[in-house]
C-alpha positions as CSV (number, residue, x, y, z in Angstrom):
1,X,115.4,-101.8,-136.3
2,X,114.9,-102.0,-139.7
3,X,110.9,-101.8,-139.1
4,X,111.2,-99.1,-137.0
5,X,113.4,-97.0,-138.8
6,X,111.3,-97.4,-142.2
7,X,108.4,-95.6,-140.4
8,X,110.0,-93.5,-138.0
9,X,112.6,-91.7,-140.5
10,X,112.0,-93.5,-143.5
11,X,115.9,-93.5,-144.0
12,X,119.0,-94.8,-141.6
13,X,119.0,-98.3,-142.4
14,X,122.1,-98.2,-144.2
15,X,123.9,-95.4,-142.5
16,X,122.9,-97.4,-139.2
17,X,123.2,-100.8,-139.7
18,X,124.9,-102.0,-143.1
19,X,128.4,-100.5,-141.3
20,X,127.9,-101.3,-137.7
21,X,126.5,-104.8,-138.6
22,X,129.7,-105.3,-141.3
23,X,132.1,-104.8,-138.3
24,X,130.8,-108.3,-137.2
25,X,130.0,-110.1,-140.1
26,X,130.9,-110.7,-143.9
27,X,129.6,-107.3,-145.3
28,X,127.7,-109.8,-148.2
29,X,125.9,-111.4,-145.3
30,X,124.7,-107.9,-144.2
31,X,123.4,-107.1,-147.3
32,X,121.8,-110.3,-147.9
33,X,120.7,-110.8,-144.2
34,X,118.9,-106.6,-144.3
35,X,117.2,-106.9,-148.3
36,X,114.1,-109.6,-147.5
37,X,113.7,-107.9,-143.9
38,X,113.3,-104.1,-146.2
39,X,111.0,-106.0,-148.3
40,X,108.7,-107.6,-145.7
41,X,108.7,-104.3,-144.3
42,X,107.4,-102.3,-147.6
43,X,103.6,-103.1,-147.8
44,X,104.0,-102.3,-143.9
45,X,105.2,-98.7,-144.3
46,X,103.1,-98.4,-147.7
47,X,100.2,-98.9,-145.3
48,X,100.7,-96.3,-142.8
49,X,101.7,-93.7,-145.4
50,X,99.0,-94.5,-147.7
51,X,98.5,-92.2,-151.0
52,X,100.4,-89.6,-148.8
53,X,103.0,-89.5,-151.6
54,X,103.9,-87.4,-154.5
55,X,103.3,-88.5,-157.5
56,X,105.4,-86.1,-159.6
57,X,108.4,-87.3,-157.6
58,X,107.6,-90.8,-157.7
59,X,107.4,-90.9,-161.5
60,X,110.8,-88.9,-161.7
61,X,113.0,-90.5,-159.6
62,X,111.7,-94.6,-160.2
63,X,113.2,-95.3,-163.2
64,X,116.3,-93.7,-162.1
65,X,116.4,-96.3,-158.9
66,X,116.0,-99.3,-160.9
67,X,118.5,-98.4,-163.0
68,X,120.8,-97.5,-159.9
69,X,120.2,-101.0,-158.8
70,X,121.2,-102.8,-162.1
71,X,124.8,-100.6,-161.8
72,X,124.9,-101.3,-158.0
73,X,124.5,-105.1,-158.6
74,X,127.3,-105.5,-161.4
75,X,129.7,-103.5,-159.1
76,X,129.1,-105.8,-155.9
77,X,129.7,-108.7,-158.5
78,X,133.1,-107.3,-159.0
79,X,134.2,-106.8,-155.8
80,X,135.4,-109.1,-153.0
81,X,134.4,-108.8,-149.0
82,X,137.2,-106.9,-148.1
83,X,136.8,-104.2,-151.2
84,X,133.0,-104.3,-150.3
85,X,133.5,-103.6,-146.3
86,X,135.5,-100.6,-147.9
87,X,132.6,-99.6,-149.9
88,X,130.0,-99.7,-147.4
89,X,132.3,-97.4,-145.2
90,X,132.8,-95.2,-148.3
91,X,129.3,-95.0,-148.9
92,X,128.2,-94.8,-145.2
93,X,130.7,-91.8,-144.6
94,X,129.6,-89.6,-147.7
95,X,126.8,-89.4,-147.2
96,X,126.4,-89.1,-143.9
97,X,129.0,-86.1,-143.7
98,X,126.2,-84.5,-146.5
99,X,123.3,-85.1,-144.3
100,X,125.4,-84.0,-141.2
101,X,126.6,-80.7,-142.9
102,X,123.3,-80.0,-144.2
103,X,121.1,-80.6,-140.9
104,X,123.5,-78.4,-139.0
105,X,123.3,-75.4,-141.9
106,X,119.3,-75.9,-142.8
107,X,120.4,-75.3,-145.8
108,X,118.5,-76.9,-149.3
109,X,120.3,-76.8,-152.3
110,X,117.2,-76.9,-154.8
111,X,114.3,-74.9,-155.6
112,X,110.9,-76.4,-155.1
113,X,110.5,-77.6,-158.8
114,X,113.8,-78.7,-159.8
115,X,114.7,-79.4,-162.7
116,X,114.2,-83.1,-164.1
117,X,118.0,-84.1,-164.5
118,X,118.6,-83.5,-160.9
119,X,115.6,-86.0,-159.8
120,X,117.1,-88.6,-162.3
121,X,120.3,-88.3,-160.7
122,X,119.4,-88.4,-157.2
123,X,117.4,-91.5,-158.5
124,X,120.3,-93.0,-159.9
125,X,122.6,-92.4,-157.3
126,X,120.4,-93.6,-154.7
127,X,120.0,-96.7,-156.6
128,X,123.5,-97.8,-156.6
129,X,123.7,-96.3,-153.0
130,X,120.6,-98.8,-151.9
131,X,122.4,-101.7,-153.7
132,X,125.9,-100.7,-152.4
133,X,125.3,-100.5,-148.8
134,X,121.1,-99.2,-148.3
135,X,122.2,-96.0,-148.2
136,X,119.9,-94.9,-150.7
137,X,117.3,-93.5,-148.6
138,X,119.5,-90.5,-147.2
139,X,119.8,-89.7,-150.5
140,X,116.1,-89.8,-151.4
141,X,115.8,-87.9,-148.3
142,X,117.9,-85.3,-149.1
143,X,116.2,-84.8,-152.5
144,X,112.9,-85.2,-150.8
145,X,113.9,-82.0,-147.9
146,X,115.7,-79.8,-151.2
147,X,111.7,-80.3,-153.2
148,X,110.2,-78.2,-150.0
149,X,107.8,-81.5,-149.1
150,X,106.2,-82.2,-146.0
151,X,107.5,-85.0,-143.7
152,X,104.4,-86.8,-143.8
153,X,104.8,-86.7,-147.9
154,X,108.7,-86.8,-147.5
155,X,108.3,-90.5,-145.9
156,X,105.6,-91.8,-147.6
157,X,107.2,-91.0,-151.0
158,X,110.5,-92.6,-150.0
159,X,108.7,-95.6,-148.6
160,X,106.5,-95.9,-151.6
161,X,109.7,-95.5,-154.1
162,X,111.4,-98.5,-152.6
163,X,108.7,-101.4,-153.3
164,X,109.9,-102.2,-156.7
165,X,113.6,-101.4,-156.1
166,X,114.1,-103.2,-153.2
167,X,112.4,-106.3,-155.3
168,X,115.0,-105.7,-157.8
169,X,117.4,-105.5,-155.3
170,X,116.6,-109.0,-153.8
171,X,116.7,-110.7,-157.1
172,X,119.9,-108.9,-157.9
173,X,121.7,-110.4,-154.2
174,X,120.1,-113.3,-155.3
175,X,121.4,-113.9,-158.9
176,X,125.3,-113.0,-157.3
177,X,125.1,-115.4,-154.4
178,X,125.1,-113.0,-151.9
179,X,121.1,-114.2,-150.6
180,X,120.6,-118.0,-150.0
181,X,117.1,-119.8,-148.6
182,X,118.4,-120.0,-144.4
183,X,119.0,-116.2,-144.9
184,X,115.4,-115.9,-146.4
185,X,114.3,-118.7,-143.6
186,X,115.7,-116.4,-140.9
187,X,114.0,-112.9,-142.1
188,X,110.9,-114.7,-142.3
189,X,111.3,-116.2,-138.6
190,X,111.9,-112.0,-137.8
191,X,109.3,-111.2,-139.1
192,X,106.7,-110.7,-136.0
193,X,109.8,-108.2,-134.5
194,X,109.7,-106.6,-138.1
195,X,106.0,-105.8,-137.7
196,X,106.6,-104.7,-133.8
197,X,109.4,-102.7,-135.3
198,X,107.0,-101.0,-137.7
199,X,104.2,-100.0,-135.9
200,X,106.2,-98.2,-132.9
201,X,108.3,-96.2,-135.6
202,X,104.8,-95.1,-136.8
203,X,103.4,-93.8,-133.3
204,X,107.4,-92.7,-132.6
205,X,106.9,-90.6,-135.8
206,X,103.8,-88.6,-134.5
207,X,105.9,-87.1,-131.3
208,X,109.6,-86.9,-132.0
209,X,111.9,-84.3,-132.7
210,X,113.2,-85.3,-135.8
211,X,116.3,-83.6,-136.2
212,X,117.8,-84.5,-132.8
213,X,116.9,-88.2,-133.8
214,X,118.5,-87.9,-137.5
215,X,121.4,-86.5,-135.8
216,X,122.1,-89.4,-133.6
217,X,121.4,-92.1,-136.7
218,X,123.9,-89.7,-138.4
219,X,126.9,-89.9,-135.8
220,X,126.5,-93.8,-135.2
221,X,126.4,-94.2,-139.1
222,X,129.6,-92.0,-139.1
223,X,131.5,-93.8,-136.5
224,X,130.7,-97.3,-138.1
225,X,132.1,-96.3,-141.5
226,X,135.2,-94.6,-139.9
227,X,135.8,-98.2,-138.2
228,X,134.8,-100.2,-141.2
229,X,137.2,-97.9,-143.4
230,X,140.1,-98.1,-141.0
231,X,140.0,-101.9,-140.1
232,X,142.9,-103.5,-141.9
């Protein structure tokens, strides 16, 4: 899943499986178990979406990640797993309700060449989202759709904004206990299904009706966080 919604959607992973997968297991675990499989899977969507991106974007909204990631990674340290299931739901719900309500309007809420402060924020906010509960590609998403880009450059943007967070990210689990060497064993025995993953969300990509797809990541991601936010 992870693979194929990288190059499919380019977003989802959070919304999709950080609150479903939490109803299961220790929401830490998630986290930890999802990061080196979103890693592996970088150069692989980097490759299919290659210099596709836009670098205006990319330089505007980077730093703002990285320092949504150091900010996402004190706050997990702060937290135990039962305030941290509640997060992910939090998380999960906002933004998907956003992304519902804005699908259903097609609506954008910024001009074409916003101004800087709102790329730094989305940035920012999508780096504590990412840490949080990797959520922070419906956010870069949402930026990406309000800045009038194509989907082609709308995922190979996101995809290519991700490398260096995402490595951030995994040092960050790391350095709060949350990633440990079997978890990294087991992503890298996953790996072959990652790459399988991958390469049928890139020919997925060419034919399908994207909104009706987003919509039904949407609605599961919904449902999850409702359930992680009401379990007691």
């Amino acid at each position: 899943m992870v693979g194929f919604l990288r190059t499919s959607v380019g977003g989802g992973i959070g919304l999709v499986l950080t609150p479903t997968l939490s109803l299961a297991l220790p929401p830490s675990l998630v986290l930890a178990m999802i990061a080196p499989l979103m890693n592996l899977s970088d150069p692989l969507a980097l490759r299919y979406y290659w210099r596709q991106w836009d670098r205006r974007q990319l330089a505007l909204l980077l730093p703002a990640m990285m320092a949504g990631v150091v900010v996402g990674t004190w706050a997990l340290s702060q937290l135990s797993e039962y305030w941290l299931g509640k997060a992910i739901g939090a998380v999960a719900l906002g933004f998907g309700v956003l992304q519902l309500v804005l699908t259903g309007r097609n609506q954008r809420l910024l001009s074409a060449r916003p101004h800087w402060s709102a790329g730094t924020a989305a940035g920012l906010t999508a780096g504590v989202a990412s840490t949080v509960a990797h959520s922070g590609g419906v956010v870069i998403s949402l930026y990406l759709v309000n800045v009038h880009l194509t989907k082609t450059a709308m995922l190979a943007t996101g995809n290519a904004l991700y490398i260096v967070p995402n490595a951030l990210k995994l040092a960050g689990y790391w350095s709060i206990g949350f990633l440990t060497w079997p978890i990294i064993a087991a992503a890298a025995l996953a790996a072959p299904l990652l790459f399988a993953g991958a390469w049928l969300g890139y020919r997925v990509n060419q034919r399908l009706p994207r909104r009706a797809f987003e919509l039904v990541l949407v609605v599961i991601a919904i449902s999850g966080a409702l359930r992680l936010l009401l379990r007691s």
